[in-house]
C-alpha positions in Angstrom: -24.5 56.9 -21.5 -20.8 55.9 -22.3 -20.5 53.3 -24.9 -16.7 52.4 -23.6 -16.6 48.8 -22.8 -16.3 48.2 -19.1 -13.6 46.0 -19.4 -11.8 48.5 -21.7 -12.0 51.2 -18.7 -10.8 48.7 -16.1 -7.8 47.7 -18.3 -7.2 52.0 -18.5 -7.7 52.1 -14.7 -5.0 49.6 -14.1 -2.4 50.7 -16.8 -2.8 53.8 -14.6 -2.5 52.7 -11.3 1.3 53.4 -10.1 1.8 49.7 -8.6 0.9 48.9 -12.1 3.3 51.2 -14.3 6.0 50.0 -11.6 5.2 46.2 -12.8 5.6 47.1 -16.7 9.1 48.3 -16.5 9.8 44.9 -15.8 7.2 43.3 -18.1 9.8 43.1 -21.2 12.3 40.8 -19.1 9.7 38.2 -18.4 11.3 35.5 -20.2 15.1 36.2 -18.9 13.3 36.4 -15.4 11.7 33.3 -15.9 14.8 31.5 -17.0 16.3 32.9 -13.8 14.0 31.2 -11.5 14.0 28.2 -13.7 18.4 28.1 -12.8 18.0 28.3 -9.1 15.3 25.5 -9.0 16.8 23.1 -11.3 20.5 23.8 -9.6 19.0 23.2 -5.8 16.6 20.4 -7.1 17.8 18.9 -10.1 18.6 15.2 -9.0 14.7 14.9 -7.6 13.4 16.7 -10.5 15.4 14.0 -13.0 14.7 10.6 -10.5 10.9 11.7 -11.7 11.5 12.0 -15.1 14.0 13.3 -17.1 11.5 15.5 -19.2 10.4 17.2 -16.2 13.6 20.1 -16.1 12.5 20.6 -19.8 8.7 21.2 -18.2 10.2 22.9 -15.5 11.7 25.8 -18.0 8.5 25.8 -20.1 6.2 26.1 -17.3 8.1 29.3 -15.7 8.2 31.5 -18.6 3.8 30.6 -18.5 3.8 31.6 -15.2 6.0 34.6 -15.1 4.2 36.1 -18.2 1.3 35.7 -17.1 1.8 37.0 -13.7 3.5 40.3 -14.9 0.6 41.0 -17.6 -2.0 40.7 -14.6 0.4 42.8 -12.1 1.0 45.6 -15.0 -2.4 46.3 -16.2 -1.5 44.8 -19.4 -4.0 42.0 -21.0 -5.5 40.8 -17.2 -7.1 37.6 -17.2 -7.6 36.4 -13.8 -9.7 33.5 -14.8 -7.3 32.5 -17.2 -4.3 32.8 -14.3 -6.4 30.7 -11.9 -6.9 27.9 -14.2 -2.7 27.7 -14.8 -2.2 27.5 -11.9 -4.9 24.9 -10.8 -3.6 22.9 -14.0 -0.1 23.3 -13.1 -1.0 21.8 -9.7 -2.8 18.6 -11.5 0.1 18.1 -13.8 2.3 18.2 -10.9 0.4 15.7 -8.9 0.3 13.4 -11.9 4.4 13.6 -12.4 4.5 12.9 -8.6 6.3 15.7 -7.8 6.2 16.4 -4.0 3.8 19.4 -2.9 6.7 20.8 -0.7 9.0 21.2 -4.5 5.9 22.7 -6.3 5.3 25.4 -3.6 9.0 26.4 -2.7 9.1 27.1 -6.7 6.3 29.6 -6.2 7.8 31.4 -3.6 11.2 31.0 -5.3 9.5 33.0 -8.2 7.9 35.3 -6.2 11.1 36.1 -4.4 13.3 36.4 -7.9 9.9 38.6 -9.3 10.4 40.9 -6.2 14.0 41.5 -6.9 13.9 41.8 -10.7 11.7 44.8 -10.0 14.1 46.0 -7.3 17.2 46.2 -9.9 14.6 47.4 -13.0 13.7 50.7 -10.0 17.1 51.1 -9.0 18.4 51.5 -12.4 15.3 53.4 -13.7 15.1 55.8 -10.2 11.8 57.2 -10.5 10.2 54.4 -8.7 8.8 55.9 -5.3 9.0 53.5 -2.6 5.1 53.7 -1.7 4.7 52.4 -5.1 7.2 49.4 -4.4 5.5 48.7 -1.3 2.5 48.4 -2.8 4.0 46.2 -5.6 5.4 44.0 -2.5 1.9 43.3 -1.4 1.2 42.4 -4.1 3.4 39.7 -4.8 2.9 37.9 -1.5 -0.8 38.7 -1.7 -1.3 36.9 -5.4 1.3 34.0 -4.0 -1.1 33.3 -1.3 -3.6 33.4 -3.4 -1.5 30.6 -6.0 -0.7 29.0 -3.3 -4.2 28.1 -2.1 -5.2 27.1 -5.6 -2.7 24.9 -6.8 -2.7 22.9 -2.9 -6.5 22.3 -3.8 -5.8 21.0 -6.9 -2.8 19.0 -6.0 -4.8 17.2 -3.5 -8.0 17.0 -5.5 -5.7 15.3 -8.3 -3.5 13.4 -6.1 -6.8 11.6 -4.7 -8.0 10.5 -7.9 -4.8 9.2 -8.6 -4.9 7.2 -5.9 -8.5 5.9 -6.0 -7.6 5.2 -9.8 -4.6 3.2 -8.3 -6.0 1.5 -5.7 -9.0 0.1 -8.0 -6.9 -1.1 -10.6 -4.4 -2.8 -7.9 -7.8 -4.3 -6.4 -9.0 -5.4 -10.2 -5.2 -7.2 -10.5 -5.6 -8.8 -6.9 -8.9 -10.4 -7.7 -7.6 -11.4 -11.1 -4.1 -13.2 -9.8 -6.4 -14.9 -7.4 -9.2 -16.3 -9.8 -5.6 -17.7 -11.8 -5.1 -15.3 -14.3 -1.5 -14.8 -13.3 -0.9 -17.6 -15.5 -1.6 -15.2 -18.8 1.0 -13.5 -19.5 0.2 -10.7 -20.7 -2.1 -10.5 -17.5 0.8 -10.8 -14.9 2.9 -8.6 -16.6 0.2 -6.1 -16.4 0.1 -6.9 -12.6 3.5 -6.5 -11.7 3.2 -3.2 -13.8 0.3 -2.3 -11.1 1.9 -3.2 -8.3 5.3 -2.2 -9.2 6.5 -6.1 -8.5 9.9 -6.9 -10.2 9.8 -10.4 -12.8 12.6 -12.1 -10.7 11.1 -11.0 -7.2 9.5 -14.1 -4.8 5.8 -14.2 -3.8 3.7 -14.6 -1.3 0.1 -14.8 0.1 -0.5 -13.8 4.0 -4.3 -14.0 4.3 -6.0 -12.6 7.6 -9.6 -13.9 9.1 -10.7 -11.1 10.6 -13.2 -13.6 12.7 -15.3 -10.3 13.6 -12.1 -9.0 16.1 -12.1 -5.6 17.2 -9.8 -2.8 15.3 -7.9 -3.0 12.6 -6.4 -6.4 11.9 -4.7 -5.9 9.1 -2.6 -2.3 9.7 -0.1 -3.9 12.3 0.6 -7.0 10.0 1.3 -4.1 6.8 3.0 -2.3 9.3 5.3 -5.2 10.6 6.1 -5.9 6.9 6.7 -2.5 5.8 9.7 -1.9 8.5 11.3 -5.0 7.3 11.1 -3.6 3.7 8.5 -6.2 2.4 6.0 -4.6 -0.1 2.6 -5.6 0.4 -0.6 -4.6 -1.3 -3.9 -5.4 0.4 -7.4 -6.8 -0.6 -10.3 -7.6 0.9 -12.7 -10.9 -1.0 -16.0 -12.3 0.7 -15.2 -10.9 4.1 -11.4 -12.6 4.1 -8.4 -9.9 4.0 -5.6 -11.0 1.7 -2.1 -9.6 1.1 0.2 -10.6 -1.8 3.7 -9.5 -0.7 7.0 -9.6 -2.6 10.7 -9.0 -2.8 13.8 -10.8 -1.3 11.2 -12.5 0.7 12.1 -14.4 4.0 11.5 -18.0 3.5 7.7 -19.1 5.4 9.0 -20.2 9.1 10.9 -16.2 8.9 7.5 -14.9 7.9 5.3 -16.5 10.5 7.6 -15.9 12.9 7.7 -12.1 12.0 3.7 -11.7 11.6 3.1 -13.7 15.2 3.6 -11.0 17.4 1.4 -8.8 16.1 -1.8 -11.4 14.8 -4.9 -10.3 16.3 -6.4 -13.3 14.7 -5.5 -16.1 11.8 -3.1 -15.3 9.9 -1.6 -17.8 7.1 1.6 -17.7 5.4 1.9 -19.5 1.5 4.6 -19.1 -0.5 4.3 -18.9 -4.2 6.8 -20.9 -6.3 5.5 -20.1 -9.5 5.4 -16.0 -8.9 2.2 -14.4 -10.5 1.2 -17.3 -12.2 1.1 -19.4 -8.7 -0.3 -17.0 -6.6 -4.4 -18.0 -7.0 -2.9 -21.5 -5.3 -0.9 -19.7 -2.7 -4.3 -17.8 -1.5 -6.5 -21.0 -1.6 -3.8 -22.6 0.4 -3.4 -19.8 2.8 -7.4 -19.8 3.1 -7.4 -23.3 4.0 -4.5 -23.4 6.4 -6.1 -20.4 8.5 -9.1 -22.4 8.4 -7.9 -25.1 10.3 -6.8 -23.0 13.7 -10.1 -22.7 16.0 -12.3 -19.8 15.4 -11.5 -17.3 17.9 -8.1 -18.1 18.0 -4.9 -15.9 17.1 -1.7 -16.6 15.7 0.1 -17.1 12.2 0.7 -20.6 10.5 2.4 -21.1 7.4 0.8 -24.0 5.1 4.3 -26.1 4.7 3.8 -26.9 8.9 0.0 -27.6 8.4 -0.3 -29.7 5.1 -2.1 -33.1 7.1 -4.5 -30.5 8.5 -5.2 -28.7 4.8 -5.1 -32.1 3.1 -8.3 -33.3 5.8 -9.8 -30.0 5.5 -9.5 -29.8 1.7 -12.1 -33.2 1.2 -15.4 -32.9 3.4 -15.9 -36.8 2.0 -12.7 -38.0 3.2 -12.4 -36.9 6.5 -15.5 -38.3 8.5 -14.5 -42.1 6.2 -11.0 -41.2 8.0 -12.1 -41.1 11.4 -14.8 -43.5 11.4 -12.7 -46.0 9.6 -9.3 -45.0 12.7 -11.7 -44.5 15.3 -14.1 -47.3 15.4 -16.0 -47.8 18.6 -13.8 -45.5 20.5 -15.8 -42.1 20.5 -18.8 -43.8 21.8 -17.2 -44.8 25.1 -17.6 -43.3 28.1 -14.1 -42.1 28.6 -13.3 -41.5 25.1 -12.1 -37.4 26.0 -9.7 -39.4 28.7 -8.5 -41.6 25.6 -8.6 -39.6 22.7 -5.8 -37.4 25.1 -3.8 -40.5 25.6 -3.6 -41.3 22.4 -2.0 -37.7 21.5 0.4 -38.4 24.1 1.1 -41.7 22.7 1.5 -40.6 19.2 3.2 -37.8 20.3 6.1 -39.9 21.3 6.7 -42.7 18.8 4.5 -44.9 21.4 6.7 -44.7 24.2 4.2 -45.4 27.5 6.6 -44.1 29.7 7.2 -40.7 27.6 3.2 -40.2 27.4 2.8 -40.7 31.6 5.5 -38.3 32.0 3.6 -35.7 29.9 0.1 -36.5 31.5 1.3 -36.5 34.9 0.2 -40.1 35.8 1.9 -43.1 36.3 2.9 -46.0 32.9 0.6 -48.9 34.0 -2.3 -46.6 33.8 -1.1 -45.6 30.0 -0.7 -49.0 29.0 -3.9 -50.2 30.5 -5.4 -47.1 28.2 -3.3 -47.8 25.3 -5.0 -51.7 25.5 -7.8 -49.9 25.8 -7.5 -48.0 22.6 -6.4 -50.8 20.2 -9.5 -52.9 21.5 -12.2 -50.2 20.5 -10.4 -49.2 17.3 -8.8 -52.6 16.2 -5.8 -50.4 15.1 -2.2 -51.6 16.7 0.6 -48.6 17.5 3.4 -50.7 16.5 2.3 -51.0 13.0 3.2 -47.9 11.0 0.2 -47.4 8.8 -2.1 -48.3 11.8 -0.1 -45.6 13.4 -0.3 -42.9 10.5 -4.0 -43.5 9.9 -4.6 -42.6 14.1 -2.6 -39.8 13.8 -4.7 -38.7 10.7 -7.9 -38.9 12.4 -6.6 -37.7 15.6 -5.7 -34.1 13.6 -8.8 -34.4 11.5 -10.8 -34.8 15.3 -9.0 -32.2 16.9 
């Protein structure tokens, strides 16, 4: 029995192979090689390389010669370590994911280095000319075979390591949502840390838009992101005790733009708030936003901002208030017969500044038969229409009722 170690007489084996000694003419320019490839990519891609980080050309360089001596050790027979070649290049696509460099950069670099490998052994053959050309076809499979091979590697760790990162990301946006909204956004050291997460600017406006899903059908949030996303509003999205929230910022629209915008595409409640205080106001802005969505009827769609609903949030902010409101504006009149017929008639009033004649034209029926209901109205509630704060407290309980 031979006491050679296996892995000795496998290294021999290759050393001999032809493809092999074809490799290690080339295997003492691995560096100038390297640097080669290193020129082209940096000269075609420099400007995206530097927008990521102006250490990554410096990576770029360092990285190559790895790769390139490496590759010609395991192509030439000399000091192969397969293991060791899988796990650069599964590293090199996690530190690429983590640098953001797109996948399309990292793998065009491969095959630039395979191409620029291909032809270094080309030139080293031609000058050497004892290079058959079944052993260069050999060596050719072999470079497209082992970038294949790279290829398929690095893509699984690139995506592997790109989804981490943005689970990671996502979690810790989620964590800062749920903080700015239980009002630590007035710590400063919190909000900076949020506007670090979220990549918000300190001088950029903010926003809530808050969504009630109200058990609709679909996605109800997508086509409001979307909507903001083609106007170039950034928006980053939460979802707390079943109510989805959305803290967007910028050079934000003012609220009437927003609601305006989001309408079209609400497939339920939506509520606009503004934030005047940034970070620090934005807990406020999603209670407000909560409440104002709140006060449209289940079921219904559309989008309200808060500035156009504040009687309605201010009645729906006090569960004590409201029923003192319209028992005290009301009186007797909810207990009569016709009080649906009169509670409408009084809208109409109110509606108009207490004008009988405006509030027939809108119900369709002629002034005496207002008036007679207007008489009506004043008797049961013992409020009068011509006296301002009689007038504000019915118009109160009227919203409260509706």
């Amino acid at each position: 029995m031979s006491n050679t170690d296996p892995g000795t007489m496998q290294d021999s084996e290759r050393a001999a192979d032809p493809v092999a000694r074809a490799w290690r003419l080339v295997l003492h320019r691995s560096d100038e090689i390297a640097d080669a490839i290193s020129s082209r990519l940096l000269t075609r891609d420099l400007d995206a390389y530097i927008t990521l980080s102006p250490h990554l050309p410096d990576d770029i360089r360092h990285s190559s010669r790895e790769h390139i001596r490496r590759g010609l050790q395991n192509l030439s027979g000399v000091g192969v370590d397969t293991a060791t070649a899988v796990s650069l290049w599964r590293e090199t696509g996690r530190r690429r994911a983590r640098q953001g460099v797109p996948l399309e950069l990292v793998l065009n670099a491969y095959t630039m280095g395979a191409r620029v490998l291909w032809e270094a052994l080309i030139e080293t053959a031609t000058t050497h000319g004892h290079v058959p050309d079944a052993d260069l076809l050999g060596a050719a499979r072999g470079v497209w075979a082992n970038l294949d091979v790279q290829n398929a590697v690095l893509i699984e760790a690139y995506h592997r390591e790109r989804d981490r990162l943005q689970r990671r990301d996502q979690q810790r946006q989620q964590t800062v949502l749920d903080g700015l909204v239980d009002g630590r956004g007035g710590d400063p050291t919190f909000a900076a840390e949020a506007r670090d997460s979220l990549g918000v600017p300190l001088d950029a406006a903010v926003a809530c838009v808050l969504v009630l899903a109200d058990g609709a059908d679909g996605d109800v949030v997508g086509p409001v992101e979307d909507r903001l996303d083609r106007q170039g509003i950034a928006s980053h999205w939460h979802v707390r005790s079943g109510v989805a929230y959305g803290l967007v910022a910028g050079a934000l629209p003012d609220e009437s733009v927003l609601v305006a915008l989001l309408g079209p595409v609400a497939a339920s409640r939506i509520a606009v708030a503004e934030s005047p205080g940034g970070m620090a106001g934005f807990g406020t802005a999603f209670q407000l936003a909560l409440r104002t969505a709140e006060t449209l009827p289940a079921g219904e769609t559309g989008a309200v901002g808060v500035t156009d609903r504040l009687p309605e949030v201010l009645l729906a902010g006090d569960s004590y208030v409201t029923p003192l409101l319209m028992a005290e504006a009301f009186g007797d009149l909810l207990d009569h017969p016709q009080a649906d017929t009169l509670l409408i008639t009084l809208r109409a009033l109110l509606a108009h500044d207490g004008s009988a004649t405006h509030a027939a034209e809108e119900l369709y029926c002629h002034r005496n038969t207002v008036i007679y209901r207007m008489k009506q109205i004043e008797r049961l509630t013992g409020r009068r229409l011509s006296d301002p704060r009689d007038k504000m407290l019915l118009w109160l309980a009227v919203t409260a009722h509706a």
